[in-house]
N, C-alpha and C positions, 0 to 999 in steps of 0.2 A: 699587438694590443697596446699602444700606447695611450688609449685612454683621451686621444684627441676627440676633436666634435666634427660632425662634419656639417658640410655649408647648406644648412637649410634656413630659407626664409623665413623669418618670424612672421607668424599671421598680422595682418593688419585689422585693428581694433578699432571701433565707432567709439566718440565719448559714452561714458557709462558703465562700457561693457569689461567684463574682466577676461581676464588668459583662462584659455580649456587647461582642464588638466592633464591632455594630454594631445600630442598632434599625429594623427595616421600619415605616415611619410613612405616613399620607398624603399627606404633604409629605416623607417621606426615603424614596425608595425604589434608595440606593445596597447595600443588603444584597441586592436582588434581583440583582443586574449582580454582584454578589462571588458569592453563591452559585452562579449560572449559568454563571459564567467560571472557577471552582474545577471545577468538576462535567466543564465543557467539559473543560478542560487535563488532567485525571484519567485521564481516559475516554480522550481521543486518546493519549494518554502511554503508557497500557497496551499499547494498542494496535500502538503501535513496538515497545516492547519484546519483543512478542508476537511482531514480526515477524522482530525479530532473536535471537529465541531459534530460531524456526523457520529460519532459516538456518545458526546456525551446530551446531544439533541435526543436521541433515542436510548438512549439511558441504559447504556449495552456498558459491559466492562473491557475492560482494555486486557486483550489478552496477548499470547504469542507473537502472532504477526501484527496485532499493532506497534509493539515494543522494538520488533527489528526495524519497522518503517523508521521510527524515533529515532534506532540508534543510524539507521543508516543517514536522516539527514545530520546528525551531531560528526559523524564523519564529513559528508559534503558540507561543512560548514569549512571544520580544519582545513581540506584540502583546498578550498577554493582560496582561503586565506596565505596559505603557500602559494599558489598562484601569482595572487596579487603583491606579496611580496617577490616572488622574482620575477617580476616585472618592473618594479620599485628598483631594483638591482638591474637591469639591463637587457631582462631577456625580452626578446623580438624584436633587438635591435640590431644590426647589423657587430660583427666582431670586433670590427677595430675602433669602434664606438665605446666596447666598453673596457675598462680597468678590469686589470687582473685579479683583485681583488672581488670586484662585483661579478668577476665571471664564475670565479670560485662559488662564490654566494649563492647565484641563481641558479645555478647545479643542483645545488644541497638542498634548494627549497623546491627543487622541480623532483629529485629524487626521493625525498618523504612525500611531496604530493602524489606521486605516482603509490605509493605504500596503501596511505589514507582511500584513492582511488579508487585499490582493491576490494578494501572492507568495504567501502559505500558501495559498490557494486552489488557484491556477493549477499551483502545485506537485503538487499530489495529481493535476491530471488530466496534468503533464506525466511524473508516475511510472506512470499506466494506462497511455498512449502509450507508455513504454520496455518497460513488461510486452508488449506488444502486438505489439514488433520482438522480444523476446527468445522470445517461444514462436513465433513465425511462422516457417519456414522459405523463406516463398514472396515473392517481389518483391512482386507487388501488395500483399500487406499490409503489408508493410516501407512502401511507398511512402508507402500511404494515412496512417500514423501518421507518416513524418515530413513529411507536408503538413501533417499537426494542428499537428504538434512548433511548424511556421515559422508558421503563422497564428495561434497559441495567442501565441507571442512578441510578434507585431503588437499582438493585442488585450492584453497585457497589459501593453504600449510606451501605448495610448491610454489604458487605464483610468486608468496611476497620472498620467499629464497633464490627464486631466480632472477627476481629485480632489487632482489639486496644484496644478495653475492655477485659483485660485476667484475670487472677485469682486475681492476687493485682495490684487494680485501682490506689496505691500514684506511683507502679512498674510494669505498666503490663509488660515490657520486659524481665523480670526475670520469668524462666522456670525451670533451672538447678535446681534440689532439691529442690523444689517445688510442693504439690500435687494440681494437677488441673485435677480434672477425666473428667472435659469438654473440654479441648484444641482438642482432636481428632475430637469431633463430629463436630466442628469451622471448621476446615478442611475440613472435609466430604462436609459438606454446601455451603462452597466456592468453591471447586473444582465440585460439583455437578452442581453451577450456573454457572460455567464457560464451561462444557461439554454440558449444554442445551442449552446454548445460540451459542456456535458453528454450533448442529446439526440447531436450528432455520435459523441460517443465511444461512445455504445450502439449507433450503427448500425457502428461498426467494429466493434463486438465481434460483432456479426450476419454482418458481409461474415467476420470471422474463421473460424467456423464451418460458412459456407455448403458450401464443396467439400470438407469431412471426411468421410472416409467414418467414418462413428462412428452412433452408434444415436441414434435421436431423443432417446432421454431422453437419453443424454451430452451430444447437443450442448444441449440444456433449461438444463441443468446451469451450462454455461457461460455462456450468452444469459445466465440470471438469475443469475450470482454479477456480472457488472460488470453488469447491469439495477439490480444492488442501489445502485448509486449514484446511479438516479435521483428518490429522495425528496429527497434533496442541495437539487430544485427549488421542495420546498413553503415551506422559513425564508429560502428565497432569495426565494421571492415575496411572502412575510409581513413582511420586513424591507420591501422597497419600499414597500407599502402602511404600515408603522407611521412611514418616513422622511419620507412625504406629509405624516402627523402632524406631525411632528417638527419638517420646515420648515418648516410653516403655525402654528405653537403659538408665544405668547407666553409661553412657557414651555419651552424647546427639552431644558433640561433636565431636568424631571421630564420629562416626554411623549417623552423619547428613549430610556427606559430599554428598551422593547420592542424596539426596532430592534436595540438591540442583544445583547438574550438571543436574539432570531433569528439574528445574525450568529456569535454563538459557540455558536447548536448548529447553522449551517452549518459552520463549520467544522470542530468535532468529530464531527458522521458523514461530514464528505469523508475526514478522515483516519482514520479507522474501515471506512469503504467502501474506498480504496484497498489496505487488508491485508486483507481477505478473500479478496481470489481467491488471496493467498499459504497458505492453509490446504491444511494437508495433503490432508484429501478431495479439494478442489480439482483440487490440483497432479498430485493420482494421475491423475484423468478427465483431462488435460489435457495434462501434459507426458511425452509419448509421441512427441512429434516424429514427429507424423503416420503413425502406424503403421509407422516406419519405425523401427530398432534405436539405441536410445542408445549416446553416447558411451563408452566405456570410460574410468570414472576410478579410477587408479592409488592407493593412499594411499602413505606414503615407505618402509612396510617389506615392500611389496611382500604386504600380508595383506589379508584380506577381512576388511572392517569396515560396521558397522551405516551405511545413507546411499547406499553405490556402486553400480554397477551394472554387469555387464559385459557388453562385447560380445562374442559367440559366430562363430565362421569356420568355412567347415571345416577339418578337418586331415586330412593325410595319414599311418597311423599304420603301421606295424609293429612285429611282436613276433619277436625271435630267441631260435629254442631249440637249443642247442647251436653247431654253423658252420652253420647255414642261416637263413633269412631267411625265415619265412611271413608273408605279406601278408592279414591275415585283413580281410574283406569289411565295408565299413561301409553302412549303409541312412539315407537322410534320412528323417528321422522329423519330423514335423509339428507344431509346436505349435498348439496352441490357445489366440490372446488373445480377452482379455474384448471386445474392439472387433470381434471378426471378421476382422482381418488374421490373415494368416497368413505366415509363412516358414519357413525348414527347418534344421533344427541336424543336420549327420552324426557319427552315434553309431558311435565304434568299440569292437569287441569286443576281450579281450584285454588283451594288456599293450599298454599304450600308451605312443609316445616321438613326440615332433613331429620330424619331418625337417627342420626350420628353427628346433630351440631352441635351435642352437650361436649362442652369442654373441647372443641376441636378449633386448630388453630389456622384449618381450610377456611380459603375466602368464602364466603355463603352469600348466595343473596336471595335475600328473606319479604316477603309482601305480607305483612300486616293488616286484617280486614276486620273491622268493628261492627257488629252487626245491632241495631236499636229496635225493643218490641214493643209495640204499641198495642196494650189490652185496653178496647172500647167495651161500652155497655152494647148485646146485641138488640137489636131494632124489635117490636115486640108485631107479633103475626097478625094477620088481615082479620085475622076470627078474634082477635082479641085477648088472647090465651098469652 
């Protein structure tokens, strides 16, 4: 590594036009890992946003698993930023391209990226796991996601110690000409926890929907909106196969640039697939809290606003016409949901007043009816009388 240049043509420029910032060469292929990790960060980026428009549009609070969505892109932020600095320092450039010094560099910035990496990953499947407790009404699936939740923490305790602890403990970031006949099998390990823990979280979403009473295609619906994260497995398995490369290559740097446009378009459909099942179509088929009547939520001026929903009780209703009291007959009347449950809303006829709206801080709605009497003189009989 003497840090020389090699002999590549400078582009030929029109007036006007300025130099790229960067040129894809056979010997420089750091514009691929910029453009992939631009593209990546874009795409996931939207994506949040996406998510928190859709929450605060429908006026839901941000609970568990949006919070991990959050932290997980503040991770894929860091990590894409390591990237692009060692790329700035030399990587997926050929070796003898770069200075000893920048080789040093872009090590250390690819070794905490690969850290950062993890948490952005492990983040996206610990935000499915909280979506998973938040629509579940039922212990067992509460349970099964937070047995993920603690096992999910284990393996993600061993991954960042086996790609922090590497061949030299004063340097583990240093690779380059270095023998370390174990750095692969670290790989293997990690990439293996990361593919088992995928396929687990699809069969929760399975065990999810098993005892719904819901119509096959709705439960369909579900299966495949978190199914949708299992492509997540193909750049997971393409990255280990290109790291094989990578470790075996006297050239770790050019030959490593694939490993890691795999690992940043893992990361941008994890975090992609994770807001999907937050889509409104989604959320309709789904969050019904198991055919059983939503929450009643209030807004602060006591109005019906776009997002709420209310819950329906019976009431008990009378109407007074003059000093008496008639009790006019109310009937349960039946609705009809799109899922086939059913329950009963009683409809009264009449003017209606709740016998418990004194002092009650229940939403009421109340019909007001004014009634005006008209006493005429009566018309006087045919006989005169």
């Amino acid at each position: 590594m003497d840090g020389s240049s090699s002999n590549v043509p400078e582009p030929t420029l029109s007036p006007g036009q300025s130099a790229p910032l960067t040129v894809i060469t056979s010997t420089d292929q750091g514009g691929v890992v910029v453009i992939a990790t631009a593209l990546a960060l874009v795409f996931a980026l939207l994506s949040v946003i996406l998510r928190v428009f859709i929450r605060r549009e429908f006026r839901h609070q941000f609970s568990g698993d949006d919070i991990a969505a959050l932290f997980s892109m503040g991770f894929m932020v860091v990590h894409t930023s390591l990237v692009f600095a060692a790329v700035s320092h030399g990587f997926g450039k050929i070796q003898e391209d770069i200075s000893n010094s920048d080789s040093v560099i872009w090590q250390k910035d690819s070794y905490i990226s690969d850290i950062f990496h993890i948490f952005t990953l492990w983040s996206t499947k610990l935000s499915v796991a909280f979506l998973f407790i938040r629509l579940s009404p039922y212990q067992g699936h509460k349970l099964a996601s937070y047995v993920f939740i603690g096992v999910s923490a284990m393996l993600v305790t061993i991954s960042v110690f086996l790609i922090s602890l590497q061949c030299n403990i004063s340097q583990p970031w240093l690779f380059v000409g270095v023998h370390c006949p174990g750095l692969f099998p670290r790989w293997q390990t990690m990439i293996s926890f990361d593919i088992f823990s995928e396929v687990i979280l699809f069969l929760i979403s399975v065990y999810l929907v098993q005892g719904l009473q819901l119509a096959w295609g709705k439960k369909m619906v579900v299966v495949f909106a978190f199914g949708l994260r299992l492509p997540v497995i193909v750049p997971a398995a393409l990255r280990l196969h290109y790291e094989s490369i990578e470790l075996a290559s006297v050239d770790p740097s050019l030959d490593g640039v694939m490993a890691t446009v795999c690992a940043e378009t893992q990361l941008c459909y994890a975090v992609i697939a994770t807001t999907i099942p937050c889509l409104r179509p989604f959320m309709s088929a789904l969050s019904t809290n198991y055919g059983g009547p939503t929450q009643a939520k209030i807004s602060p001026d006591n109005t019906i606003k776009k997002g709420y929903t209310i819950s329906m009780t019976p009431l008990s209703t009378s109407s007074r016409i003059g000093n008496r009291n008639v009790h006019e007959g109310s009937q349960p009347t039946p609705a009809t949901r799109w899922d086939g449950a059913g329950y009963n809303v009683n409809v009264a006829r009449g003017d209606q007043e709740s016998v418990m709206s004194n002092d009650s801080r229940r939403m009421i709605i109340s019909k007001n009816t004014e009634w005006a009497v008209d006493y005429g003189t009566p018309s006087p009989d045919k006989d005169g009388s």
